[in-house]
ChimeraX commands (.cxc) that place a marker at each C-alpha (Angstrom):
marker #1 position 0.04,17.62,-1.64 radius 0.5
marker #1 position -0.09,18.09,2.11 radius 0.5
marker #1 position -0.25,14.91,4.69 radius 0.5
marker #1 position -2.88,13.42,6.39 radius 0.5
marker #1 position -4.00,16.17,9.37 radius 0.5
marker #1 position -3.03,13.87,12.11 radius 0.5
marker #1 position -0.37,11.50,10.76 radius 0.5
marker #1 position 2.39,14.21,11.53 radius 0.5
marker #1 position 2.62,13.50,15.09 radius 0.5
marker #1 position 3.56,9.99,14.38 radius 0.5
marker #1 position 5.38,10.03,10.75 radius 0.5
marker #1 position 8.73,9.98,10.55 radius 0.5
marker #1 position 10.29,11.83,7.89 radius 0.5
marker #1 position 12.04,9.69,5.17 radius 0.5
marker #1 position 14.52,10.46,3.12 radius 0.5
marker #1 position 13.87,8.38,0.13 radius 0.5
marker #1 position 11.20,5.43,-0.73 radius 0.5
marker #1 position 13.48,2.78,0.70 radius 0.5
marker #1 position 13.15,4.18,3.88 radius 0.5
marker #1 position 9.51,4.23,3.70 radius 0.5
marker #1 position 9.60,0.66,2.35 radius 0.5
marker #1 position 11.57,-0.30,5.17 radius 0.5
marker #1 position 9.43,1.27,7.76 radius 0.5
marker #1 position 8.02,-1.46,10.11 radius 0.5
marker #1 position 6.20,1.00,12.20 radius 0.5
marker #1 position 4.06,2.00,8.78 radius 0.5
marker #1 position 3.71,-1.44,7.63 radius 0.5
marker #1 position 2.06,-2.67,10.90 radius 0.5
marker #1 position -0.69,0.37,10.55 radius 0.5
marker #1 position -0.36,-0.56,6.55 radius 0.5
marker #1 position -1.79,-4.08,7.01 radius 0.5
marker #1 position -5.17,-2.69,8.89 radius 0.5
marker #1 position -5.37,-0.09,5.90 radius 0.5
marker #1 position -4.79,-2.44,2.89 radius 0.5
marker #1 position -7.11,-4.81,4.58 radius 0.5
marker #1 position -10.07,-2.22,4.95 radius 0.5
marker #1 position -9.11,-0.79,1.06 radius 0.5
marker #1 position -10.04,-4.69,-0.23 radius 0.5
marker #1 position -13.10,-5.30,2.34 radius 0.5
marker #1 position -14.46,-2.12,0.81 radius 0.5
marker #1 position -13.82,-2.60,-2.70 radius 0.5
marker #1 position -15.10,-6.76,-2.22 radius 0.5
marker #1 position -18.05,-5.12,-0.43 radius 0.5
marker #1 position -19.16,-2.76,-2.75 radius 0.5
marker #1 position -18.17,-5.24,-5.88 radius 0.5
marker #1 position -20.61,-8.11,-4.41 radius 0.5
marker #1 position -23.14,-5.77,-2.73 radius 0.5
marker #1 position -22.90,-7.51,0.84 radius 0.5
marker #1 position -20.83,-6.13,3.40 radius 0.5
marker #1 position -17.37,-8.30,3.34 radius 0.5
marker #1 position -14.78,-8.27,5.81 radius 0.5
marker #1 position -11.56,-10.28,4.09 radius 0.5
marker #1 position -7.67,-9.95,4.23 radius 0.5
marker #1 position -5.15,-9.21,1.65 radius 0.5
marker #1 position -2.35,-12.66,1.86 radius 0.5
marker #1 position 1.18,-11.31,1.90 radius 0.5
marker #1 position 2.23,-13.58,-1.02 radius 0.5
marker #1 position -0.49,-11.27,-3.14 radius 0.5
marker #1 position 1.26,-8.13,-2.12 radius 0.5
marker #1 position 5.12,-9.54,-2.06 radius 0.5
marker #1 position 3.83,-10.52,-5.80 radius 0.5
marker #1 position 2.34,-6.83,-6.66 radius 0.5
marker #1 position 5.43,-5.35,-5.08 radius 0.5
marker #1 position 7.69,-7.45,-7.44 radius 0.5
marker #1 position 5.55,-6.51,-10.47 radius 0.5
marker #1 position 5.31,-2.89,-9.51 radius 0.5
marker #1 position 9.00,-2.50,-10.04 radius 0.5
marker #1 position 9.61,-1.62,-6.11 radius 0.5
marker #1 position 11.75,-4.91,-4.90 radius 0.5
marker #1 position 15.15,-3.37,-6.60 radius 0.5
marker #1 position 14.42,-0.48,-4.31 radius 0.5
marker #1 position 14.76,-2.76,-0.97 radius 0.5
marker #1 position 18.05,-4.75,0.48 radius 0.5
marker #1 position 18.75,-8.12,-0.44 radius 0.5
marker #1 position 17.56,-11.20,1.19 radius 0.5
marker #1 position 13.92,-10.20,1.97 radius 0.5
marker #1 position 11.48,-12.92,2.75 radius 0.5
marker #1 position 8.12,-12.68,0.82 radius 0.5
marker #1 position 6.70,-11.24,4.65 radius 0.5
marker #1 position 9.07,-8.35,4.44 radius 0.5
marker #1 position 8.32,-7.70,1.10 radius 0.5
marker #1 position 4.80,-7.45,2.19 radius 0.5
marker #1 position 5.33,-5.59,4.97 radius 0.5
marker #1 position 7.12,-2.98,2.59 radius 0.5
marker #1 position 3.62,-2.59,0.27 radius 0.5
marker #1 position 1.53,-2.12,3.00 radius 0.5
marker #1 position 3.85,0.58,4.64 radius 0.5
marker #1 position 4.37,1.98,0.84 radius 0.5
marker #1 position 0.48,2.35,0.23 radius 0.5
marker #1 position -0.75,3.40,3.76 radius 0.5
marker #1 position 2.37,6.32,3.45 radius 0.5
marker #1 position 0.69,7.38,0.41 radius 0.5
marker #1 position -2.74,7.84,1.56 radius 0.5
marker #1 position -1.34,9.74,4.74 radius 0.5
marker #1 position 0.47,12.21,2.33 radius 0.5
marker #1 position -2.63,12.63,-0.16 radius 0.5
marker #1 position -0.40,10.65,-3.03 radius 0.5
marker #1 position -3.72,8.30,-3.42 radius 0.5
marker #1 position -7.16,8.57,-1.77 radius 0.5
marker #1 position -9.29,5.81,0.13 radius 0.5
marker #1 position -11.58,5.95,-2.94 radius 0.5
marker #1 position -9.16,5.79,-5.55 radius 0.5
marker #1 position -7.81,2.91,-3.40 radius 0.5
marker #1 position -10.88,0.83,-3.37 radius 0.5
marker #1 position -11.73,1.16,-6.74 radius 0.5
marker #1 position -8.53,0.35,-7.99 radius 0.5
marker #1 position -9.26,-2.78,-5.98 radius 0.5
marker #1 position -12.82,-3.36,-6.89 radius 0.5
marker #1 position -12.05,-3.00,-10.57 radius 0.5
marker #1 position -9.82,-5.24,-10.96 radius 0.5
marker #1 position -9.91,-8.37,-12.65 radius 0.5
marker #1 position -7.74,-9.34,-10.08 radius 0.5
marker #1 position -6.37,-8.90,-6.74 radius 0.5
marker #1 position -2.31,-8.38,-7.47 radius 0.5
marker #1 position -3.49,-6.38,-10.70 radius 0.5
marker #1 position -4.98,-3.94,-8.92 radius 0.5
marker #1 position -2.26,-3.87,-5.80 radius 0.5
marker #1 position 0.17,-3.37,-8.68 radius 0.5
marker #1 position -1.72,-0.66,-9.94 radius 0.5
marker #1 position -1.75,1.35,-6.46 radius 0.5
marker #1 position 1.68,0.18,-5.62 radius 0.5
marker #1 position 2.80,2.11,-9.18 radius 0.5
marker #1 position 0.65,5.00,-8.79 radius 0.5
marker #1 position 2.19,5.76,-5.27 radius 0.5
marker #1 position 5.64,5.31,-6.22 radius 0.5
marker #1 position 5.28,7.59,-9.43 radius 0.5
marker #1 position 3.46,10.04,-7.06 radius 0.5
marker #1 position 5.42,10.13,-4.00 radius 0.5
marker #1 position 7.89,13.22,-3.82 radius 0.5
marker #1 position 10.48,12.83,-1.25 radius 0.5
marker #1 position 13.70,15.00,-1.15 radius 0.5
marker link #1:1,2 radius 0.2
marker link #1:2,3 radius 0.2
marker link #1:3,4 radius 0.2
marker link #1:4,5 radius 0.2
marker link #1:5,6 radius 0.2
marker link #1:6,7 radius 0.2
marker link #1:7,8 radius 0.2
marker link #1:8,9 radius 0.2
marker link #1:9,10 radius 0.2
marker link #1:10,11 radius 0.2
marker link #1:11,12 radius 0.2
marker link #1:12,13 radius 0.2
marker link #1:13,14 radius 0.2
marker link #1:14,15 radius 0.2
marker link #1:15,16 radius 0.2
marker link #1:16,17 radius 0.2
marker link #1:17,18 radius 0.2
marker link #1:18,19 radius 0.2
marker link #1:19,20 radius 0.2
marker link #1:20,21 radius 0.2
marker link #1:21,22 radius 0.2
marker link #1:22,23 radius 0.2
marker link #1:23,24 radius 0.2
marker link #1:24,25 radius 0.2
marker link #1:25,26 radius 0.2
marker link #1:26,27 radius 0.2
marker link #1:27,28 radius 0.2
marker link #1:28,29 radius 0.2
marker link #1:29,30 radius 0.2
marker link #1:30,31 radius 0.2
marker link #1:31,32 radius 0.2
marker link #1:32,33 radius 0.2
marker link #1:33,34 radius 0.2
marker link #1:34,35 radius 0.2
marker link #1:35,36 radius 0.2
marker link #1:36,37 radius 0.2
marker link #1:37,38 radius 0.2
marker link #1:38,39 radius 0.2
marker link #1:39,40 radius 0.2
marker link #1:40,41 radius 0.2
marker link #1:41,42 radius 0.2
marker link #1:42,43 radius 0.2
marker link #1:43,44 radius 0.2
marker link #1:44,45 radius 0.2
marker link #1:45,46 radius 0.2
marker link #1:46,47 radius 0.2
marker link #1:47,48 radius 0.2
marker link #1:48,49 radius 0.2
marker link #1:49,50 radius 0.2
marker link #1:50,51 radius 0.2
marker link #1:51,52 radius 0.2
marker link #1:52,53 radius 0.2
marker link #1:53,54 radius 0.2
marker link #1:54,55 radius 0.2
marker link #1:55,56 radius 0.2
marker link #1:56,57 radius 0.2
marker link #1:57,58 radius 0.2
marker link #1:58,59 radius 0.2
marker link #1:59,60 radius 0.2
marker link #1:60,61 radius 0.2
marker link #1:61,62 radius 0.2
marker link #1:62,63 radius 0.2
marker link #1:63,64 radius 0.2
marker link #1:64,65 radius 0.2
marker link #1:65,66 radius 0.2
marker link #1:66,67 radius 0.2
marker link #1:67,68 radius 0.2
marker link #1:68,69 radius 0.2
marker link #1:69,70 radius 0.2
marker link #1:70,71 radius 0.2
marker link #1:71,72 radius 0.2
marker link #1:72,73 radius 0.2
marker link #1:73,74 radius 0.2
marker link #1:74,75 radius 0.2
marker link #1:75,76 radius 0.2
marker link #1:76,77 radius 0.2
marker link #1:77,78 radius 0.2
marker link #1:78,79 radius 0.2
marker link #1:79,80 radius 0.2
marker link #1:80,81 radius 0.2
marker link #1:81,82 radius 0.2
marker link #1:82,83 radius 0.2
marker link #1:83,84 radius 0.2
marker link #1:84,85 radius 0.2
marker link #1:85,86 radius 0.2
marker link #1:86,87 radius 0.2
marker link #1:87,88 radius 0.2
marker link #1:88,89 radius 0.2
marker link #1:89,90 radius 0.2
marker link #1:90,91 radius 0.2
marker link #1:91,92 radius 0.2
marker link #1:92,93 radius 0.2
marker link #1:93,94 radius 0.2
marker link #1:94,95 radius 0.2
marker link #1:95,96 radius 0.2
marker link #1:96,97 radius 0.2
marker link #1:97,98 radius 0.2
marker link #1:98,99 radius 0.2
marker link #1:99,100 radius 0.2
marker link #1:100,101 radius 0.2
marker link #1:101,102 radius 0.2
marker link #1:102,103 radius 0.2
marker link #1:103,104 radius 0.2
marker link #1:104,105 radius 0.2
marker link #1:105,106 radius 0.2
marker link #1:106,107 radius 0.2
marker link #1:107,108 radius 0.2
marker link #1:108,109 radius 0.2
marker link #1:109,110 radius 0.2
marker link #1:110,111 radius 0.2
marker link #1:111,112 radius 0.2
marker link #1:112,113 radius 0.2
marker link #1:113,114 radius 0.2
marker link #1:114,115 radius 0.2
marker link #1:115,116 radius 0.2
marker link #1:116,117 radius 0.2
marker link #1:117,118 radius 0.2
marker link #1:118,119 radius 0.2
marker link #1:119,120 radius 0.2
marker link #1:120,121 radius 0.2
marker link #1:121,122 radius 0.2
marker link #1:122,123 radius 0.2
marker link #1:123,124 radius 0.2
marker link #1:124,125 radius 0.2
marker link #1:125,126 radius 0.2
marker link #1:126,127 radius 0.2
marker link #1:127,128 radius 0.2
marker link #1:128,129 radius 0.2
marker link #1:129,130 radius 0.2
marker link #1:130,131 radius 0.2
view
């Protein structure tokens, strides 16, 4: 799949998902995206325009249940382990792994919030091809 036009003059290349994970610079732009994703999918789900944020406990959870925490160093605080998911699914969408759309209606359709940020967290890391 090829990146996100733009996003090559900033991306770094990683090596490996840790390094994505790890990537503070992507998690900072990854907490604006992940917060848009779930405004979208709450606006379109109640029909009034919605502008909400996604708590880092939610995500830290999703990022447990997605299978992704073995993948990051020990002794992570539930804020890192946030930081990591947001990084993780705003990587994605700049390399085409998952699509706004597909994004916000994972969000939208499901029965609830970590459910669905599991669900995105899973699809990027089965979709995700890094050397």
């Amino acid at each position: 799949m090829k990146a996100f036009p733009r996003a090559s003059i900033f991306m770094k290349e990683h090596r490996n998902l840790t390094e994505v994970l790890t990537d503070h610079e992507l998690a900072s732009l990854g907490d604006a995206y992940i917060n848009f994703v779930y405004s979208l999918a709450l606006s379109i789900r109640n029909r009034q325009p919605s502008g909400k944020k996604v708590k880092g406990i939610a995500l830290a959870e999703a990022l447990r249940k997605a299978g992704l925490r073995e993948l990051m160093p020990s002794r992570m605080t539930s804020h890192k382990l946030a930081d990591a998911a947001e990084a993780l699914l705003v990587y994605a969408w700049f390399s085409d792994c998952i699509t706004l759309e597909e994004s916000v209606t994972a969000l939208e359709k499901a029965s609830e919030l970590v459910a669905g940020l599991v669900q995105l967290l899973e699809k990027a890391k089965s979709r995700i091809r890094l050397s």
